[in-house]
NUDOLUM-201535 format. One record per residue (C-alpha): residue number from 1; x, y, z. Coordinates in steps of 0.05 Angstrom, whole numbers, plus 5000, padded with zeros to 4 digits. Layout:
BEGIN
(NUM,(X,Y,Z));
...
//
This chain:
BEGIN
(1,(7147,5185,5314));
(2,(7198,5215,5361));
(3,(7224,5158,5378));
(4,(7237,5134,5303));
(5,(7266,5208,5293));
(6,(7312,5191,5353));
(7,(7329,5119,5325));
(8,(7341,5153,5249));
(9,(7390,5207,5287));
(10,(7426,5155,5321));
(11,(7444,5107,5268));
(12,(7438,5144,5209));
(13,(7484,5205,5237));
(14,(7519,5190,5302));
(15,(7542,5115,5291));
(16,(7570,5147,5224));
(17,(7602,5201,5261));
(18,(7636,5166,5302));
(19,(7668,5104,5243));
(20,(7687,5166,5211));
(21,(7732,5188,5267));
(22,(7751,5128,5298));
(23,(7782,5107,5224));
(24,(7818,5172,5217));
(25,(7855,5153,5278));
(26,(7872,5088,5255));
(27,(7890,5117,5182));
(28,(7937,5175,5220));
(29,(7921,5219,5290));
(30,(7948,5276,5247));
(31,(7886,5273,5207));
(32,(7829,5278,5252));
(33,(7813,5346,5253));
(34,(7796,5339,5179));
(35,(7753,5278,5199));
(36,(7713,5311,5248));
(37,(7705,5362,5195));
(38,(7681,5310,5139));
(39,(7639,5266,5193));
(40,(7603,5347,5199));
(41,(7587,5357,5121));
(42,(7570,5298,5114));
(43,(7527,5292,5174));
(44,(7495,5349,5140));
(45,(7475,5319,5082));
(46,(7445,5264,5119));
(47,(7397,5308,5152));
(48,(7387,5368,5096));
(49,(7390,5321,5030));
(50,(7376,5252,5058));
(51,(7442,5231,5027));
(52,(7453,5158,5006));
(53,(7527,5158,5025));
(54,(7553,5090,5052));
(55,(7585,5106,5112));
(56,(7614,5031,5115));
(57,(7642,5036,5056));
(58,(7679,5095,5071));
(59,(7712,5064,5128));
(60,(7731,5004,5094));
(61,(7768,5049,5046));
(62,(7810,5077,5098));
(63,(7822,5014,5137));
(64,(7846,4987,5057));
(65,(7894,5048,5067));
(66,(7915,5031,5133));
(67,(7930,4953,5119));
(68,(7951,4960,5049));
(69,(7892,4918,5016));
(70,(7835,4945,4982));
(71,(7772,4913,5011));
(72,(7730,4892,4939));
(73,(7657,4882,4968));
(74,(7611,4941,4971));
(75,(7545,4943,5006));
(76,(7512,4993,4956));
(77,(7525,4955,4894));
(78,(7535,4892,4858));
(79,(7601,4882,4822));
(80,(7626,4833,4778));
(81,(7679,4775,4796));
(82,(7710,4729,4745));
(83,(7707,4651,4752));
(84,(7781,4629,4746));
(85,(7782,4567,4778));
(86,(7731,4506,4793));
(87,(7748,4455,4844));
(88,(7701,4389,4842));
(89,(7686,4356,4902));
(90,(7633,4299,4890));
(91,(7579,4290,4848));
(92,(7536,4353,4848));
(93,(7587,4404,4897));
(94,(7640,4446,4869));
(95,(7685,4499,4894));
(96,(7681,4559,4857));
(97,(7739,4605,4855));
(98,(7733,4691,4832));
(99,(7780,4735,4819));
(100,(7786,4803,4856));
(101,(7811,4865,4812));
(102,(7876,4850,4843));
(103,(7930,4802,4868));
(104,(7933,4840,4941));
(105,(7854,4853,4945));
(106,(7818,4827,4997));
(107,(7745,4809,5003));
(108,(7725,4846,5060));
(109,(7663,4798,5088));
(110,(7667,4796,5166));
(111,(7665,4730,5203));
(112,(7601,4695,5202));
(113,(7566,4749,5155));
(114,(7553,4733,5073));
(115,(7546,4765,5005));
(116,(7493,4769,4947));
(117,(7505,4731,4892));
(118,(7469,4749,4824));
(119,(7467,4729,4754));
(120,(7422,4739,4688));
(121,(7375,4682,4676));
(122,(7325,4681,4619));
(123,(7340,4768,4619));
(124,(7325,4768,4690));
(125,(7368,4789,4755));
(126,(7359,4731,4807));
(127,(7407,4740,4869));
(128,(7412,4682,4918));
(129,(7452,4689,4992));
(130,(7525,4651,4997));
(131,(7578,4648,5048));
(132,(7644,4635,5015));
(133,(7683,4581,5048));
(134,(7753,4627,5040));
(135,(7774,4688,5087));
(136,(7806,4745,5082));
(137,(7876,4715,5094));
(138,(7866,4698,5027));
(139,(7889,4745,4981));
(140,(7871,4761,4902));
(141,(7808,4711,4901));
(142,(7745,4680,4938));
(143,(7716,4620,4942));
(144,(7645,4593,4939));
(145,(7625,4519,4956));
(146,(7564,4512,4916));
(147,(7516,4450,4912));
(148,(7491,4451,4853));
(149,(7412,4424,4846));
(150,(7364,4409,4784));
(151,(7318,4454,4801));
(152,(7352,4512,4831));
(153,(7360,4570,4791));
(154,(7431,4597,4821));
(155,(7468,4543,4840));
(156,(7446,4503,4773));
(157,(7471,4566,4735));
(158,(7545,4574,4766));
(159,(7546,4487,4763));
(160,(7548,4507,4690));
(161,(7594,4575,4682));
(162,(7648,4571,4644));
(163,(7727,4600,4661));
(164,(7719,4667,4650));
(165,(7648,4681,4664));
(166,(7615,4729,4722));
(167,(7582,4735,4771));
(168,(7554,4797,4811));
(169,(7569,4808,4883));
(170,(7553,4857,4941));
(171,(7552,4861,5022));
(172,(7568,4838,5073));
(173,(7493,4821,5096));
(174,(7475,4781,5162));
(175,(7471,4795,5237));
(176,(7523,4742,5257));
(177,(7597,4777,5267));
(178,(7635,4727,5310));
(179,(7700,4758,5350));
(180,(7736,4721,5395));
(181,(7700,4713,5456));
(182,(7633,4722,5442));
(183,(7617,4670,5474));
(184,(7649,4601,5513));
(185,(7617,4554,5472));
(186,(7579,4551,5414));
(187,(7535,4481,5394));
(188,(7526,4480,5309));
(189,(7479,4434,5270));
(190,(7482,4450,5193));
(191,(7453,4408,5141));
(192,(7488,4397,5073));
(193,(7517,4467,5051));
(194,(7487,4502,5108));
(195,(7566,4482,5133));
(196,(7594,4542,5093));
(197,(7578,4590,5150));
(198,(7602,4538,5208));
(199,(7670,4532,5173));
(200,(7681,4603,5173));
(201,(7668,4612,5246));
(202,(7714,4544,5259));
(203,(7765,4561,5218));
(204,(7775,4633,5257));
(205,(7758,4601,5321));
(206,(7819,4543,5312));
(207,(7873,4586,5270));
(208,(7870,4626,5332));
(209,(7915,4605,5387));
(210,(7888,4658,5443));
(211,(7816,4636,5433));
(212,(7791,4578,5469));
(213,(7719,4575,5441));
(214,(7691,4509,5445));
(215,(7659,4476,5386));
(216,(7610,4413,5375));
(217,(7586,4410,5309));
(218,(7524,4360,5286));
(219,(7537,4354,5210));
(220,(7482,4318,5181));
(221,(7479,4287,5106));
(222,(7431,4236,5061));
(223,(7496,4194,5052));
(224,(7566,4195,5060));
(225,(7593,4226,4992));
(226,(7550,4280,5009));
(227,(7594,4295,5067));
(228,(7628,4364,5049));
(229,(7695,4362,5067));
(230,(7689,4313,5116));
(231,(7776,4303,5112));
(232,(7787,4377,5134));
(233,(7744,4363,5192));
(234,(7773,4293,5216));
(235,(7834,4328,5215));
(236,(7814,4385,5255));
(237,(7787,4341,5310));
(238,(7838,4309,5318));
(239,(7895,4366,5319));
(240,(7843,4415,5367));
(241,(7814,4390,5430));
(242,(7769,4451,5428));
(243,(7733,4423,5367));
(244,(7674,4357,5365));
(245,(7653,4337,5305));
(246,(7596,4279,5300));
(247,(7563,4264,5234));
(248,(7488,4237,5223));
(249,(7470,4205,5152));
(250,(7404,4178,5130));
(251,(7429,4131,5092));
(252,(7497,4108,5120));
(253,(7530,4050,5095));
(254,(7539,3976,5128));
(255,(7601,3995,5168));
(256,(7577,4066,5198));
(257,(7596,4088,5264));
(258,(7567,4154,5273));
(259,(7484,4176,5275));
(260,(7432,4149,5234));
(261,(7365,4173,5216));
(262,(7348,4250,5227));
(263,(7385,4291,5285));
(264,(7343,4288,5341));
(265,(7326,4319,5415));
(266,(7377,4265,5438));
(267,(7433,4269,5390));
(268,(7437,4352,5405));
(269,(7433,4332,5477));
(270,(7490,4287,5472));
(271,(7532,4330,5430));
(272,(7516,4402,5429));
(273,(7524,4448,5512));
(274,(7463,4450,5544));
(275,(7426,4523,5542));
(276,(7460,4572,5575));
(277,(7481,4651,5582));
(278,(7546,4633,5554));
(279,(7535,4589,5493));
(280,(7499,4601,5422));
(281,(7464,4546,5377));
(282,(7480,4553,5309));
(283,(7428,4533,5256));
(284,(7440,4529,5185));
(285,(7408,4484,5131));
(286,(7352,4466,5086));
(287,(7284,4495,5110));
(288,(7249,4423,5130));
(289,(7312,4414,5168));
(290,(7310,4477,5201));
(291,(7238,4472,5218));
(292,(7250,4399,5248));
(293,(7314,4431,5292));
(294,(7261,4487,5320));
(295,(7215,4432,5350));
(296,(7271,4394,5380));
(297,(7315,4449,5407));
(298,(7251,4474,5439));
(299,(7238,4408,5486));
(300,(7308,4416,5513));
(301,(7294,4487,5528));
(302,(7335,4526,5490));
(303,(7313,4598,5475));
(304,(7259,4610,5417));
(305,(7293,4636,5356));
(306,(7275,4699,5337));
(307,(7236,4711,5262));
(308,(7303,4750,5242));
(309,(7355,4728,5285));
(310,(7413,4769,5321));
(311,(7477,4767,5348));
(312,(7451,4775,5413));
(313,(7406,4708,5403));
(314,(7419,4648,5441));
(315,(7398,4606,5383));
(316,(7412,4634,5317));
(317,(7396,4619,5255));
(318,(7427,4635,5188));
//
């Protein structure tokens, strides 16, 4: 018990403390005495009333201050977003584009983290995790890239929104946060839309021009149209020698070069850095696939993913 007390007073009060203070500084040094005095009241509320106060949130108001944006997600709440724009891509994936309050608003959703997404079905809530493929040098909008299937509930319902309709949203959730050199390399296998959280680690990785993360990314599909944005990524791999890109299908087509079949021990030990202190493996796609990718990674030797994994994991998986 008094080491859960200890824990509780630790993150609950003195991590708070100190994001209270630290953003006061970057808001204006003049200011911090009244931080320190409003990281004390309402470290007192904390202990006396149990408060429910999101200290996160209050930073990300000041750091809105600071840079001039207003940072639209909040992790106590769901809010809603308007549709304005949809984007098809091929036969059952869209990109779906909401509007934030306003034009200078930014999201807010760190690098490799993602948001709850919920809508009314049948009179009922249902919220489903999605990590938009846009970032925060994107002003006034984000965008999700949604595959849309029969039988899920979610994705089948914003296949079929119309301009103008919403959708709720809170966060960010997730223990991934990439910054620039986290780690040397990183190896990423993603299945279908599990690419949606790859692209926004190897779109910060490459826009970059100080960070020289290596990435190989295994990208596998059923067939070739299901390929989600396969151009942006040819081009990438070609303009940044820092970025491999090799695609498996299960059912390629007469004249395909690249894997066949499922992605295998050998195909990750061909294309993805061996296990080591200074590399991650990145795992994101549908559960069968995931559960295949834990079998294989495991005769090469690569750490055992944790139930819940964290930032700190060798292999992670969203």
């Amino acid at each position: 018990m008094a080491q859960k007390h200890n824990n509780t007073l630790f993150h609950g009060i003195c991590i708070p403390v100190l994001l209270i203070i630290i953003g006061t500084i970057i808001v204006n040094k003049k200011y911090l005495f009244h931080g320190i005095v409003l990281a004390f009241v309402l470290s007192l509320l904390k202990i006396y009333r149990g408060s429910r106060f999101d200290i996160i949130n209050l930073i990300n108001d000041l750091v809105s201050f600071r840079i001039g944006s207003r940072i639209s997600l909040r992790s106590d709440k769901f809010q809603e977003f308007e549709l304005i724009e949809k984007t098809i891509i091929n036969y059952n994936s869209s990109i779906y584009r909401f509007a934030l309050a306003k034009e200078n608003d930014i999201l807010g959703l760190p690098i490799g983290q993602h948001i709850m997404v919920s809508v009314t079905i049948d009179g009922k809530k249902v919220s489903r995790p999605y990590t938009p493929c846009s970032s925060d040098d994107e002003r006034g909008y984000f965008d999700l890239l949604i595959k849309s299937y029969p039988t899920g509930k979610v994705s089948k319902y914003i296949g079929e929104m119309k301009i103008g309709q919403t959708i709720g949203v809170k966060g960010p959730r997730g223990q991934m946060r990439y910054y620039s050199g986290l780690v040397k390399e990183f190896g990423m296998i993603a299945g279908g839309t599990g690419i949606t959280p790859m692209l926004q680690i190897i779109r910060a990785i490459l826009k970059n021009p100080e960070d020289k993360t290596k990435i190989s990314l295994i990208f596998a599909n059923v067939t070739e149209v299901d390929i989600l944005l396969k151009d942006e990524f040819d081009i990438l791999a070609n303009k940044y020698s820092n970025f491999r890109i090799y695609y498996v299908l299960n059912n390629p087509p007469s004249n395909w070069t690249g894997g066949v079949g499922y992605v295998t021990k050998e195909i990750i030990k061909e294309h993805c850095p061996p296990p080591g202190s200074d590399m991650k493996l990145l795992l994101c796609g549908p559960p069968p696939m995931i559960t295949a990718m834990k079998k294989e990674i495991a005769l090469l030797g690569y750490d055992t993913p944790s139930l819940v994994s964290k930032i700190t994991d060798q292999v992670f998986i969203f």
